[in-house]
C-alpha positions as CSV (number, residue, x, y, z in Angstrom):
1,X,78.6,117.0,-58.4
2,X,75.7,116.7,-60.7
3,X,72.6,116.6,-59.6
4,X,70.1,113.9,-59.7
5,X,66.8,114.1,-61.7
6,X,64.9,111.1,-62.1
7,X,65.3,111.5,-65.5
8,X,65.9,107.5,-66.4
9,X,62.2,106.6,-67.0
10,X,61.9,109.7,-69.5
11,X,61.4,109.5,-73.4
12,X,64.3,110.5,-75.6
13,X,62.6,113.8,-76.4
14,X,62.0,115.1,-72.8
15,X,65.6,114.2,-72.1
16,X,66.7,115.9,-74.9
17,X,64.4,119.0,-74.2
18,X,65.7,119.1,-70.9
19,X,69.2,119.5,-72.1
20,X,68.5,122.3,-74.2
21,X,66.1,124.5,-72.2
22,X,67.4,126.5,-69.8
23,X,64.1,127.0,-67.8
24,X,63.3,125.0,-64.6
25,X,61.4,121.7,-66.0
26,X,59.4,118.9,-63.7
27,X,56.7,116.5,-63.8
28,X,54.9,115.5,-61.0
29,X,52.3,112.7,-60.0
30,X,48.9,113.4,-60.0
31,X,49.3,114.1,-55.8
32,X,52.2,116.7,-56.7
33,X,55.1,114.8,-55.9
34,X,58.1,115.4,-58.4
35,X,58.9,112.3,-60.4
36,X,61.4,114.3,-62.7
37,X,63.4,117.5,-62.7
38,X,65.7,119.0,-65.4
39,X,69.5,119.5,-64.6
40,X,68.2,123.1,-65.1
41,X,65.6,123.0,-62.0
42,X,67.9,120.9,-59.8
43,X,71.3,123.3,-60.2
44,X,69.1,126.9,-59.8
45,X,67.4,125.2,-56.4
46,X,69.8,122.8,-55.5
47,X,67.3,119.5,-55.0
48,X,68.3,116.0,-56.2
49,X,65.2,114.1,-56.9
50,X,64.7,112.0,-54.1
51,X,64.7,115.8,-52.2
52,X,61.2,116.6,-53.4
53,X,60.0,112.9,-54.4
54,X,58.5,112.8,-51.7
55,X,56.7,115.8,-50.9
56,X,54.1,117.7,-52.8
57,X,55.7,120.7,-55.2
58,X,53.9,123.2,-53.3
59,X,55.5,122.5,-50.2
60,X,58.2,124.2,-52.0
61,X,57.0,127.5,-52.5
62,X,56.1,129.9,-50.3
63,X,52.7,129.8,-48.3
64,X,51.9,133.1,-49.6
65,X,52.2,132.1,-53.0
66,X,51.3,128.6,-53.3
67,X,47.4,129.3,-54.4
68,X,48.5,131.0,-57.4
69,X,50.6,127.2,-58.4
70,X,47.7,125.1,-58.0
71,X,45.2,123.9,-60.9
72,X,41.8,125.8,-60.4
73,X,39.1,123.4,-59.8
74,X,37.4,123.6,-63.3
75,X,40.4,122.4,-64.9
76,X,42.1,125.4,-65.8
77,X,45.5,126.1,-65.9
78,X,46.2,128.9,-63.3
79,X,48.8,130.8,-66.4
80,X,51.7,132.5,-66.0
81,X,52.5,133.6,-62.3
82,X,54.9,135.1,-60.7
83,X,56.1,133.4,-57.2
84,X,59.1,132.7,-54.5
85,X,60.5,129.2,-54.6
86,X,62.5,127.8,-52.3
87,X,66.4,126.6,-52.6
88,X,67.9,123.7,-50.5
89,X,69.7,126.0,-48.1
90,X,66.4,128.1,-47.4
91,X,66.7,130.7,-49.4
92,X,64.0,131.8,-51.9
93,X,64.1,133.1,-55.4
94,X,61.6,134.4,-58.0
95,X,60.3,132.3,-60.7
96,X,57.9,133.4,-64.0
97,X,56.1,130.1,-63.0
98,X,53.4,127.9,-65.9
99,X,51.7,124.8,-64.9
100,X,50.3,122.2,-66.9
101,X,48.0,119.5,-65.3
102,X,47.0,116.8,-67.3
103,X,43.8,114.8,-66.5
104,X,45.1,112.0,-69.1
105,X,48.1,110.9,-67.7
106,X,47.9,112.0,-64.4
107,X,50.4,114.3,-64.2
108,X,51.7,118.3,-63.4
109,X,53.8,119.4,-65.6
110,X,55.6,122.8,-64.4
111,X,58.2,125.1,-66.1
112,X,59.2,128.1,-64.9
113,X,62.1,130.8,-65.7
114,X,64.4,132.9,-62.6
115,X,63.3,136.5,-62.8
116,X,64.9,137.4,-59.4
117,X,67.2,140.1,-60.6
118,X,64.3,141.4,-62.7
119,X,62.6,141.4,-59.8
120,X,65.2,143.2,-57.4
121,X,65.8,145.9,-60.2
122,X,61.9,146.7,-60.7
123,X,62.8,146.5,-56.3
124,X,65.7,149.0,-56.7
125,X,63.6,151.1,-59.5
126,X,60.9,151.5,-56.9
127,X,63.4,152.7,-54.4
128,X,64.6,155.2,-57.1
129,X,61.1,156.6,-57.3
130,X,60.8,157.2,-54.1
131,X,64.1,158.8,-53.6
132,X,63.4,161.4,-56.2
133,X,60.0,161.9,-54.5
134,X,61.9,163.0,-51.0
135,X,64.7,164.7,-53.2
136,X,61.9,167.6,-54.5
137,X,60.5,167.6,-50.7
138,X,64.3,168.7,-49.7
139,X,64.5,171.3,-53.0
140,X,67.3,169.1,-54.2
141,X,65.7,168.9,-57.7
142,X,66.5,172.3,-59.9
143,X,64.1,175.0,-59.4
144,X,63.8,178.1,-60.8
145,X,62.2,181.0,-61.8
146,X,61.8,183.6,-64.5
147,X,59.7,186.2,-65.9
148,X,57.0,185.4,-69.0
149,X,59.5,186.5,-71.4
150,X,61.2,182.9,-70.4
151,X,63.9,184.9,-68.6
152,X,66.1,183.6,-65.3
153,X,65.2,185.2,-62.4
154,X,66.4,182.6,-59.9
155,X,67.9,179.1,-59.2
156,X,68.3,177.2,-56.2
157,X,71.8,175.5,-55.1
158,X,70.5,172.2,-57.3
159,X,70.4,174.2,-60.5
160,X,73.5,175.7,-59.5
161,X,75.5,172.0,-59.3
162,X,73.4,170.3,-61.9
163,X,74.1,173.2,-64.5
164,X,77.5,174.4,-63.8
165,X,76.3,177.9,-63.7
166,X,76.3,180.2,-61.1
167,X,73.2,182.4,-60.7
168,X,75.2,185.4,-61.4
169,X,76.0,184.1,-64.5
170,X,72.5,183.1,-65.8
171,X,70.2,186.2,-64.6
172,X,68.4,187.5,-67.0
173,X,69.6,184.9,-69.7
174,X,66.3,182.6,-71.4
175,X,65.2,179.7,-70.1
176,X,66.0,178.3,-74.1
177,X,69.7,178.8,-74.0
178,X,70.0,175.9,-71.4
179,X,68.2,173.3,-73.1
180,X,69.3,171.6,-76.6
181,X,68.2,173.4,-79.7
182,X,65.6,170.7,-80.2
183,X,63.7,171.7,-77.3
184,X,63.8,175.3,-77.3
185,X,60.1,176.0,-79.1
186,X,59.2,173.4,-76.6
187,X,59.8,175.9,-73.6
188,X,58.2,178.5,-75.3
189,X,54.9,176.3,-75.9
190,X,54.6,175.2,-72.5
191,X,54.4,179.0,-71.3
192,X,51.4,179.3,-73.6
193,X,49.9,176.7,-72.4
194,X,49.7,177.8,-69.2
195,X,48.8,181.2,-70.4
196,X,45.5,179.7,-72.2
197,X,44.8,177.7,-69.0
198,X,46.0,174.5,-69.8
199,X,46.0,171.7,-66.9
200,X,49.9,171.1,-66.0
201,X,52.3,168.6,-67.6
202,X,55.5,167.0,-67.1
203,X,57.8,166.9,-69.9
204,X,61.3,165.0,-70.8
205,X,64.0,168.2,-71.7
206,X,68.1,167.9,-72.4
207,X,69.9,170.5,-70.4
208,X,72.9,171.5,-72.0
209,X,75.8,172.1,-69.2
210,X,78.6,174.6,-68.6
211,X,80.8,172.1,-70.2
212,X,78.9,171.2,-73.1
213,X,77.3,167.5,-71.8
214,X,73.5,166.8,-72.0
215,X,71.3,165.3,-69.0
216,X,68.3,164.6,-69.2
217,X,65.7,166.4,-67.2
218,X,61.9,166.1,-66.5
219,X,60.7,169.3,-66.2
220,X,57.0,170.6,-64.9
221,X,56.4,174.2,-65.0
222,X,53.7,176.9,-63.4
223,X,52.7,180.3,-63.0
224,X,53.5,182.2,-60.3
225,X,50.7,185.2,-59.7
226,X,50.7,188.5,-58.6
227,X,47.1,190.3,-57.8
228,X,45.6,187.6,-59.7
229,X,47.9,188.3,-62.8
230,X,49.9,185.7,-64.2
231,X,53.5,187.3,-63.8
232,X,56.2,184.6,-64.4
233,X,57.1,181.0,-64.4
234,X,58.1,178.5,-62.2
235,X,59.7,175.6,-63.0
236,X,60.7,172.2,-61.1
237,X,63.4,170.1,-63.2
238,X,64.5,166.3,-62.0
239,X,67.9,164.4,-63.1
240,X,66.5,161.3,-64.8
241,X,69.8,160.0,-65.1
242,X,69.5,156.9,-63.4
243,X,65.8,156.5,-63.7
244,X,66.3,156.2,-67.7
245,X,69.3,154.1,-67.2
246,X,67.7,151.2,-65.2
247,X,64.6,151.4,-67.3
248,X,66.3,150.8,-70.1
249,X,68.3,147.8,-68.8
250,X,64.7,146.7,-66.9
251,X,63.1,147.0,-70.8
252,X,66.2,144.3,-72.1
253,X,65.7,142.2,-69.0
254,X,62.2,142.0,-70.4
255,X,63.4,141.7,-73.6
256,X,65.6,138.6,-73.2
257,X,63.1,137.1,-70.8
258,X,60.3,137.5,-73.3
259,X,62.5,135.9,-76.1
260,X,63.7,132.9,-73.7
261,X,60.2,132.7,-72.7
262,X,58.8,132.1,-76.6
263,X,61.9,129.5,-76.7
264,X,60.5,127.6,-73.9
265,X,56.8,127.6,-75.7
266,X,58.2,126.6,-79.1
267,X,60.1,123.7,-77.0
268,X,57.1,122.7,-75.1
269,X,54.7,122.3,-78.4
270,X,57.8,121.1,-80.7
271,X,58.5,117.5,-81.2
272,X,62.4,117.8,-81.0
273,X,63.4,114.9,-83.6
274,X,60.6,115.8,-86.3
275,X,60.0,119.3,-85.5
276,X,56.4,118.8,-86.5
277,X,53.9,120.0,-83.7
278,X,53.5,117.4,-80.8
279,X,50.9,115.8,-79.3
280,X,50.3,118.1,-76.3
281,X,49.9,121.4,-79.3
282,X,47.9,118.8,-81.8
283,X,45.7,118.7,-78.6
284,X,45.0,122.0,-78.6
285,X,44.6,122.9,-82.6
286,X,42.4,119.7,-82.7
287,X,39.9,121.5,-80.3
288,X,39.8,124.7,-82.2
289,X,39.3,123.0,-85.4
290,X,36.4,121.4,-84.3
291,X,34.6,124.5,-82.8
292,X,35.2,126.2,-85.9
293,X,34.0,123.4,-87.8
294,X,31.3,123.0,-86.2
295,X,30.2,127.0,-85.9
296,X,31.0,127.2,-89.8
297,X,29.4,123.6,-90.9
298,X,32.7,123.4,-92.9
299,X,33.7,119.6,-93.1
300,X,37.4,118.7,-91.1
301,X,39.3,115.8,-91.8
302,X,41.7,113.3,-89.7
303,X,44.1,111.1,-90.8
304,X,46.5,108.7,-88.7
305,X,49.3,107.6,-90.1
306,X,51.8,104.7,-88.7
307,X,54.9,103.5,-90.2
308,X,55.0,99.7,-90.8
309,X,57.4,97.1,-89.0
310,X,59.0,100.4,-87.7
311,X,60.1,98.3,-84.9
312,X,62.1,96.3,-87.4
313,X,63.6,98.8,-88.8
314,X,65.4,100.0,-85.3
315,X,66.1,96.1,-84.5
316,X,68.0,95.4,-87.9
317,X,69.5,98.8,-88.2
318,X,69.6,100.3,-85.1
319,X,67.8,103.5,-83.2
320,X,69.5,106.2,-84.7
321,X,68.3,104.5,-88.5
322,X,65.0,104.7,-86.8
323,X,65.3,108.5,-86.0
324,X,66.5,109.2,-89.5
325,X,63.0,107.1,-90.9
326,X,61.0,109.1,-88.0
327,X,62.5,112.7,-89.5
328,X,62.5,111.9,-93.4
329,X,58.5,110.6,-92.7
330,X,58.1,113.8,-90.8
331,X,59.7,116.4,-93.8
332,X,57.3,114.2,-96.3
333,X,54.4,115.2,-93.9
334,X,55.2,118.5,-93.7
335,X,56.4,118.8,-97.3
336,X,52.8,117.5,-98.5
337,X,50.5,119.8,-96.5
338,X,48.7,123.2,-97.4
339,X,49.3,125.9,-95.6
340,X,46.3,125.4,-93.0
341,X,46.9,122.0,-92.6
342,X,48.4,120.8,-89.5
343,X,51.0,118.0,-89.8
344,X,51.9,116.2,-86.0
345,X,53.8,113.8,-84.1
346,X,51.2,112.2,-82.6
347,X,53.8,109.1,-80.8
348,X,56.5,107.1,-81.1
349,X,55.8,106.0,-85.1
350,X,52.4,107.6,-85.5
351,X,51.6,111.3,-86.9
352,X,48.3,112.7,-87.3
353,X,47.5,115.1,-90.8
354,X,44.6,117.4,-89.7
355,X,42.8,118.5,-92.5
356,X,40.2,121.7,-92.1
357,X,37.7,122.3,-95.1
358,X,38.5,119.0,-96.4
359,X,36.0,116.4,-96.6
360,X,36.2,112.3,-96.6
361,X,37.0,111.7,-100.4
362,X,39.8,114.4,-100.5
363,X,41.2,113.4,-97.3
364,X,41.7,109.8,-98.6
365,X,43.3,111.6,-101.8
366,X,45.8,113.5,-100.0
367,X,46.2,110.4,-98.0
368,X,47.1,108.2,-101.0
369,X,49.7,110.5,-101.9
370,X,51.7,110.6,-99.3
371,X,51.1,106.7,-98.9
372,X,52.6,106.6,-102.8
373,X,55.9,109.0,-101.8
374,X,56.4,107.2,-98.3
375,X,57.3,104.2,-100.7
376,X,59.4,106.0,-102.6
377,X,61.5,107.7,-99.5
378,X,65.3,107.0,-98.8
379,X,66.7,107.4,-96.1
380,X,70.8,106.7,-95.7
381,X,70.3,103.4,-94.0
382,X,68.8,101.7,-97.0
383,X,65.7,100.7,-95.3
384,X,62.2,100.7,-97.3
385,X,59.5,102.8,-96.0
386,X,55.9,102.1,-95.9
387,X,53.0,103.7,-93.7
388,X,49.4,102.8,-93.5
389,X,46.4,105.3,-93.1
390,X,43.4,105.3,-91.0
391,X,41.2,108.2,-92.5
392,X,38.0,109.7,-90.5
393,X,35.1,112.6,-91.1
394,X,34.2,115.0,-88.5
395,X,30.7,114.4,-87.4
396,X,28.9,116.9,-85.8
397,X,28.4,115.5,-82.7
398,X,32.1,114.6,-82.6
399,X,34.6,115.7,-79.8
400,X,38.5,115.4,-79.9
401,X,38.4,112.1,-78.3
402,X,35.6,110.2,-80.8
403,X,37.4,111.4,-84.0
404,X,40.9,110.4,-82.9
405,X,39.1,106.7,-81.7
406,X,37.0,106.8,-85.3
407,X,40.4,107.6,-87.0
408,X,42.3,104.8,-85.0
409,X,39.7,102.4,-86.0
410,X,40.3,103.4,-90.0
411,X,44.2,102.8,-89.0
412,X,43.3,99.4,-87.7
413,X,41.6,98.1,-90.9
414,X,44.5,99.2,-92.6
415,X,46.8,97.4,-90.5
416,X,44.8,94.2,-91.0
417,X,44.5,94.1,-94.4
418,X,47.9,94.3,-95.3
419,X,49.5,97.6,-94.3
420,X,50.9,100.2,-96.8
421,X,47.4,101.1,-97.5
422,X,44.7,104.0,-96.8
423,X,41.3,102.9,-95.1
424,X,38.7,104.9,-93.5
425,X,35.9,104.7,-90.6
């Protein structure tokens, strides 16, 4: 049965981002009740909406983690954490867990990605450790002995089964005709190491077997002493084995969760119809740009752009025309900015050109061209495409807020006077 998400009041390009991202979505209130999950979030926990509608998200996770999901009082977002969430039939499971809370619209927005079996193999890796630490204290790790020449003069039952060999077979043979050729001068360096005083060190070796296979081996070495003489060499050799095997499937686990993870980012800063930057990532660059504006003194630029009688072109041609307009406006965009420019969809029709190093007259240059190609774009439907232009200045005692107002002002006159035209404030 699929699950309910409150997903009917959503935009077209949530519900299409929640289709496509496998990480646990929702959006709640500004008192922390969930208004929306993703198909994603309700089928890993098992809640339908009107489960958690009610209640406030951190009622949902468990008391010792719920201070790391809240919104710090100065506004920040608490990151990425790590914390147990509960499922509908009591159980808990880990989640890589980012929240969002945003002061504008009132809302939390939370995403977060299952890393309960990365979590129960770092568990399992940890119970590795310690069973190799209570193997050495029962001498079931290889241990040996031999004269400064590197020569076997004993090995315990361990080095017997690890090896193949018998002791018989291996008194008086070199340490270096065990190990793979490519580790052989090793052996000999660490002896003169420890010779010249050196503090000890565990190496990674390859023993060769009786029957010819390779294991790998961490090996630590000393010097035994007789009458204060250095007279021979101990060493204490560990079967990695498994150790190496789960660290190796622990670094793809991190692997793949890392990629997913820069998935999930790209999705939540993407607009999914334009792929131009979104409003919530425009936020963010906008802010930047203006400290380094106003750090450098270099002049920044903002231009808000609206397509005209858009709404008419979805009523006489449909929604999915309307898409195709939104897209082709959005490649022109894209298609007419440098490098360091910062083309966004800023909403429904309107996009927003951010323009560093580039003062009022150039801005309204750059803005007239694209206002000249916009007439000139086709789309399949037929329909004919014009925008209008509201073009602003950075001032100095400017914030995010002020210049998008100023800029919406400029977009205003342009509106009024006719559309398909550039004006500034």
């Amino acid at each position: 049965m699929k699950q309910k998400t409150g997903a009917d009041d959503l935009s077209e390009e949530l519900r299409i981002l929640s289709e496509l991202s496998p990480a646990l979505m929702g959006v709640t209130d500004g008192e922390g009740r969930y208004r929306w999950i993703n198909l994603a979030w309700a089928d890993k926990l098992g809640y339908a909406i009107e489960d958690v509608s009610t209640i406030p998200y951190t009622a949902l996770i468990h008391p010792d983690d719920r201070s790391k999901a809240v919104p710090s009082r100065d506004g920040k977002d608490p990151g990425t954490v790590e914390l147990r969430h509960s499922r509908k039939d009591g159980s808990y499971v880990w989640l890589e867990w980012s929240i969002h809370a945003s002061e504008e619209r009132g809302e939390i927005y939370t995403v977060a990605y299952d890393v309960t079996a990365r979590r129960e193999l770092e568990s399992t890796l940890d119970m590795m450790e310690q069973k190799y630490s209570d193997l050495v204290e029962n001498a079931d790790d290889v241990i040996c002995t031999g004269d400064l020449e590197g020569k076997f003069i004993s090995m315990n039952k361990a080095a017997e089964r690890i090896s193949g060999y018998s002791s018989a077979e291996i008194l008086g043979v070199p340490f270096s005709h065990f190990v793979a050729p490519e580790y052989r001068t090793l052996l000999k360096q660490m002896t003169a190491l420890k010779l010249s005083g050196r503090e000890s060190t565990v190496y990674e070796i390859e023993l060769l077997t009786k029957d010819g296979r390779r294991i790998p081996m961490e090996l630590n070495t000393r010097l035994m002493y007789a009458n204060g003489k250095p007279v021979g060499v101990q060493g204490i050799a560990r079967d990695i084995r498994i150790r190496k095997k789960l660290a190796d499937q622990l670094k793809q686990r991190n692997k793949d969760l890392e990629k997913a993870n820069a998935t999930i980012r790209s999705l939540m800063n993407q607009d999914s119809l334009t792929k131009l930057p979104n409003r919530r990532s425009l936020k963010n660059t906008l802010e930047k740009s203006i400290s380094f504006s106003k750090r450098t003194k270099q002049p920044l630029s903002l231009v808000l752009c609206d397509l005209d009688h858009f709404k008419d072109i979805n009523d006489n041609f449909g929604h999915a025309a309307g898409d195709q307009v939104l897209s082709a406006f959005g490649g022109l965009l894209g298609a007419s900015c440098r490098k360091e420019d910062t083309p966004a969809r800023y909403g429904g029709e309107e996009f927003v050109l951010l323009l560093p190093n580039t003062d009022l007259e150039s801005a309204l240059e750059i803005s007239e061209r694209v206002r000249a190609r916009t007439e000139s774009l086709r789309v399949p439907t037929g329909a004919n495409v014009t925008a209008s232009f509201g073009v602003t200045q950075f001032k100095p005692e400017d914030g995010p807020d002020s210049l998008l107002s100023r800029a919406d002002a400029a977009l205003y006159l342009a509106k009024e006077g006719g559309r398909n035209r550039v004006s500034s404030c």
